[in-house]
N, C-alpha and C positions, 0 to 999 in steps of 0.2 A: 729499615725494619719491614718495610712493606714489600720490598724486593722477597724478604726470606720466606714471609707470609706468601708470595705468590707461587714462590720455591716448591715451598711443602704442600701448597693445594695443587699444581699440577702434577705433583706425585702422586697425589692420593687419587685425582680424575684418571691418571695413566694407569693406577695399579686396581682401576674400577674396571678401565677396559681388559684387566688381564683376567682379572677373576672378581670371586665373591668376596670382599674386605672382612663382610660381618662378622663371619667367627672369628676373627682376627680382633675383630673391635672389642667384641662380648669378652675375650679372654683377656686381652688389654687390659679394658675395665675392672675385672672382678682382681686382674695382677695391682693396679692402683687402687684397689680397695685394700686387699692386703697390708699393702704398706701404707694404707691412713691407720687401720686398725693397729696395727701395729704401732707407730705415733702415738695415736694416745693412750697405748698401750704401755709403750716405754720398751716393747719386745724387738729387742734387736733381731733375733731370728724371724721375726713377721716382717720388718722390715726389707730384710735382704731377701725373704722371698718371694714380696711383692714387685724388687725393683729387678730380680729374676726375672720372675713371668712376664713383668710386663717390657722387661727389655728383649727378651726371645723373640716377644708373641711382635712387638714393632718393626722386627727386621724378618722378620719368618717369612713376608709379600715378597719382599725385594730377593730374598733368598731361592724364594720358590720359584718366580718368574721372572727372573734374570736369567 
């Protein structure tokens, strides 16, 4: 477990040196709001377009600076 955990933070230190993460984060975020809202919402269309946004916005770094 701790192996994955060290996985995913040298990515995220690597994709700091490529560029700026934050709006990447900010949009993240507001995509995992979405789909809380939607949860206890019971809104399936909130859902899926929480897990949209926020699935774009986590590969968008690696897309852009690759």
């Amino acid at each position: 477990m701790s192996a994955l955990v060290l996985t995913l933070a040298a990515d995220v230190f690597e994709l700091q040196r490529e560029g700026n993460i934050a709006p990447f984060l900010i949009v993240f975020v507001f995509g995992m709001a979405v789909g809380m809202v939607g949860h206890l919402l019971a809104s399936r269309d909130l859902i899926l377009a929480g897990i949209l946004i926020a699935g774009v916005t986590a590969v968008l770094p690696w897309l852009m600076w690759s």
